[in-house]
Steps between C-alpha positions, in 0.01 A plus 500: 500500500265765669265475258462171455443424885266740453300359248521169638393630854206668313417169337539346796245718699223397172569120527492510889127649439396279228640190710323625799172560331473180286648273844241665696206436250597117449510430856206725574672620805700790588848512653604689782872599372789690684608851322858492462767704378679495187852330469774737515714454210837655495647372155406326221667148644269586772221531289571168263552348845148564612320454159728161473335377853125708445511240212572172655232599803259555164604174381428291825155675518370393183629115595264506756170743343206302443388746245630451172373921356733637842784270363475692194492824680829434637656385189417861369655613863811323404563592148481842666773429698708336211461842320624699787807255567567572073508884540725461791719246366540639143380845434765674682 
């Protein structure tokens, strides 16, 4: 379970960039975002728990992104997550 949180969270950190980067470029504007922390997550129902809802919030965004190549990007965001929630669920 550690080490697939990890991976994801490292995963995570790359598509955050890319997202950023290519969001940025399209709208030809930067954004002015808040640092926060990372989630605390105590167990690995914790941790399905938060990929389960990081996923819907994913989901909403694309229904509303004008631009079709970020969609994408977060279709490769969520198959990340779907491979995390796998190694938690099953590889035990």
């Amino acid at each position: 379970a550690h080490k697939a949180l990890n991976e994801g969270y490292d995963a995570f950190g790359d598509h955050a960039d890319d997202l950023l980067e290519e969001f940025q470029g399209a709208e030809e504007k930067i954004l002015d975002l808040p640092n926060t922390a990372p989630a605390e997550l105590n167990s690995v129902e914790e941790g399905l728990d938060f990929l389960r809802k990081m996923k819907d919030k994913i989901t909403a965004l694309q229904n509303n992104m004008p631009h079709s190549e970020i969609v994408n990007l977060l279709d490769n965001a969520k198959s990340t997550i779907n491979s995390v929630k796998y190694k938690l669920l099953f590889l035990k």
